[in-house]
C-alpha positions in Angstrom: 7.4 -52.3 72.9 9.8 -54.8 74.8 13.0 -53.1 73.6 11.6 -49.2 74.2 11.0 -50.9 78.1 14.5 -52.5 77.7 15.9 -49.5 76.7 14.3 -47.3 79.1 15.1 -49.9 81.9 18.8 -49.0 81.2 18.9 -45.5 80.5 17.2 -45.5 84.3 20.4 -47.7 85.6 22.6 -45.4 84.0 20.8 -42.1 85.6 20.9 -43.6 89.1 24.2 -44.8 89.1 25.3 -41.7 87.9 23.7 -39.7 90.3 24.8 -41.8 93.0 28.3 -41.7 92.1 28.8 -37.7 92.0 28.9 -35.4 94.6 26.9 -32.1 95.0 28.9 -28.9 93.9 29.2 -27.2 97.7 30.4 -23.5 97.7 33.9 -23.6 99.4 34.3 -22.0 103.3 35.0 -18.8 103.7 38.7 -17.4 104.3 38.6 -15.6 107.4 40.3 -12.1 106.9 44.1 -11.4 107.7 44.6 -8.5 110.1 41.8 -6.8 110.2 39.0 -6.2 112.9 36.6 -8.8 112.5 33.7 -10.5 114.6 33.3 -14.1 114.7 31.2 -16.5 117.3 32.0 -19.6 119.1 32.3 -21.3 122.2 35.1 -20.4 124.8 36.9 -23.4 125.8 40.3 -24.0 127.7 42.9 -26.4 125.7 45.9 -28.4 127.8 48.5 -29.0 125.3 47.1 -30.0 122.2 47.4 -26.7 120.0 50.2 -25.4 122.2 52.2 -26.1 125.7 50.4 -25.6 129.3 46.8 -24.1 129.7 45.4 -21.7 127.4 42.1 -20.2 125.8 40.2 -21.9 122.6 36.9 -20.1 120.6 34.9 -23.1 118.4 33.7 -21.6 115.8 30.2 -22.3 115.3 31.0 -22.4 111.8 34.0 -23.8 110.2 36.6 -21.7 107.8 39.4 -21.3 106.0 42.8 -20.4 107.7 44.8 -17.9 105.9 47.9 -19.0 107.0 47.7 -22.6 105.4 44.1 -22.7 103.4 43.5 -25.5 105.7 39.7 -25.9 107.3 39.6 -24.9 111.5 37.1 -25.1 113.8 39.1 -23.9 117.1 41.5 -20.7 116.9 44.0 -19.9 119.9 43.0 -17.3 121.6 46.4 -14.6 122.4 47.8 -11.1 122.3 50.8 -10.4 120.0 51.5 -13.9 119.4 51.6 -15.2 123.1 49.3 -17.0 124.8 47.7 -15.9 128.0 46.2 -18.4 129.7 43.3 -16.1 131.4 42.2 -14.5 128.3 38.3 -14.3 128.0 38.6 -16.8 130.8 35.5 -15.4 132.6 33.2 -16.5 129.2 34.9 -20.0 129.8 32.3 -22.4 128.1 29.8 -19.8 126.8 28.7 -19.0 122.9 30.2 -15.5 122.3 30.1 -12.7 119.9 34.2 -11.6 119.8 35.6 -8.5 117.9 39.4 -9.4 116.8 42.0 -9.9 114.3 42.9 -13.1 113.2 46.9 -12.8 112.7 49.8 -16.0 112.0 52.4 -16.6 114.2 55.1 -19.4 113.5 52.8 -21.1 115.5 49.7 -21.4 113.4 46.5 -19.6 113.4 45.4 -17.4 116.2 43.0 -14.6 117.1 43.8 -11.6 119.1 40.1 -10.8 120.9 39.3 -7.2 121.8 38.2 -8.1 125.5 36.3 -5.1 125.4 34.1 -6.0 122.8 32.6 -9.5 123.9 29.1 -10.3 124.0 27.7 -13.8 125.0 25.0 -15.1 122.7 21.8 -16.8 125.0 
């Protein structure tokens, strides 16, 4: 009886070391689509420098994704029009959660989304 209880003692070790050790299989973020029309929602924010020079327009996604230009995870996306970067666009939804209709395009500059300013909703 003493070396089943030894034996199950270890075997229970084992299993919760092992389960301890190893991660959880989590389903990998979506790639968000290359030039085409596309609605995503986030917050509207105003950057100073950090992603590119002067003032400019931010969305935070609500939920991070993919970048197709380097497969690397982003959370904020420039916000421009043919590659430059006005700083007004979708100004008036400055810190408000929005539904946008864009396309997500990649200048030499990294990822950005062009926003249909037409087609913004906020989200309450």
């Amino acid at each position: 009886m003493k070396r089943r209880s030894y034996g199950l003692l270890a075997a229970a070790a084992i299993a919760g070391l092992w389960s301890a050790t190893t991660m959880p299989a989590r389903p990998p973020l979506p790639t968000l689509p290359l030039q085409r029309d596309i609605w995503i929602t986030g917050t509207i924010g105003l950057g100073t420098g950090k992603y590119a020079p002067g003032d400019y327009t931010t969305i935070t996604l609500d939920r991070p994704s993919t970048s197709p230009c380097n497969d690397k995870v982003v959370t904020d996306i420039l916000l421009g029009e043919g590659g430059a970067l006005p700083p007004t666009l979708l100004l008036p939804y400055l810190n408000q959660r929005v539904a946008v209709r864009g396309r997500v395009i990649c200048p030499d500059s990294g990822i950005q989304f062009e926003p249909q300013p037409d087609v913004v909703f906020p989200i309450w």
